[in-house]
N, C-alpha and C positions, 0 to 999 in steps of 0.2 A: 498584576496578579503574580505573584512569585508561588511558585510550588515545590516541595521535597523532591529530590531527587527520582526517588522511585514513582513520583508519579510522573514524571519528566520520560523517563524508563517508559513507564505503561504507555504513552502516547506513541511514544515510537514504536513501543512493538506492535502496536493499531495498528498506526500508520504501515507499516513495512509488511505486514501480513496482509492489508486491505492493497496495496500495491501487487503483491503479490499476486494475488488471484485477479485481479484486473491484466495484468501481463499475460498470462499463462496461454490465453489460447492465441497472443501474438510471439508467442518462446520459438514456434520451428514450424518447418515442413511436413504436411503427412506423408503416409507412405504413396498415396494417390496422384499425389500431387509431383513428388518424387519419379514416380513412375514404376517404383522396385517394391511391391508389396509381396512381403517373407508371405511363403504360403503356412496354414493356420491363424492369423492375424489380423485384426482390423484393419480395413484400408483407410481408416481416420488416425490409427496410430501414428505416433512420432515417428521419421526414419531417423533422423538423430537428434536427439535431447541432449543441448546444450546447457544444460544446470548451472556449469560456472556462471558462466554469463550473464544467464537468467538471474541470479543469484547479485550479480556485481551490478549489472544496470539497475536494478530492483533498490539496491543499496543506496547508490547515488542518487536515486531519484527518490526517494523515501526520507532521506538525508534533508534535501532540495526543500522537500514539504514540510518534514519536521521543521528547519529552520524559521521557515516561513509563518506556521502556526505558533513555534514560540515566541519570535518578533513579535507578530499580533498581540497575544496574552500577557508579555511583559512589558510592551507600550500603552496597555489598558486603550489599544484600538478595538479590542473588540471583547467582551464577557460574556459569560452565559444570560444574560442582564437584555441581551442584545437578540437573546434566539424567542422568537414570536411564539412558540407556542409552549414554551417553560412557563409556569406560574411567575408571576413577579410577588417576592415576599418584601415586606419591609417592617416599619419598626410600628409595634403596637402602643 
């Protein structure tokens, strides 16, 4: 299955955003855990939020997946054809 670019696009930005939020509460330290909680503040807060990071591992690993699902779909190893509970249409 070969696809337009921009839908090539939409996968990854899935993919990378869905990475994202799967990462987030593995990003850092709270302040609890830390042992140094700012008084006015949540002792679940971050004590330092590392974003690049979170941001560059997220990348690479989203990267990783995307490749891996394009493989798939462009080796006709797997199609929507394949997901059990999509309707199967065919020819009347």
């Amino acid at each position: 299955m070969i696809l337009p670019i921009a839908s090539w696009v939409a996968i990854y930005f899935v993919i990378w955003w869905i990475a994202l939020f799967a990462a987030l509460p593995f990003a850092g330290r709270s302040q609890a855990e830390e042992g140094a909680v700012v008084p006015g503040s949540e002792a679940s807060a971050p004590a330092r939020f590392r974003w690049r990071r979170l941001v560059l591992l997220n990348t690479v690993i989203s990267t990783a997946v995307f490749l891996l699902v394009m493989w798939l779909l462009t080796q006709k190893m797997f199609s929507l054809d394949d997901v059990p509970f999509l309707p199967k249409y065919g020819v009347f």
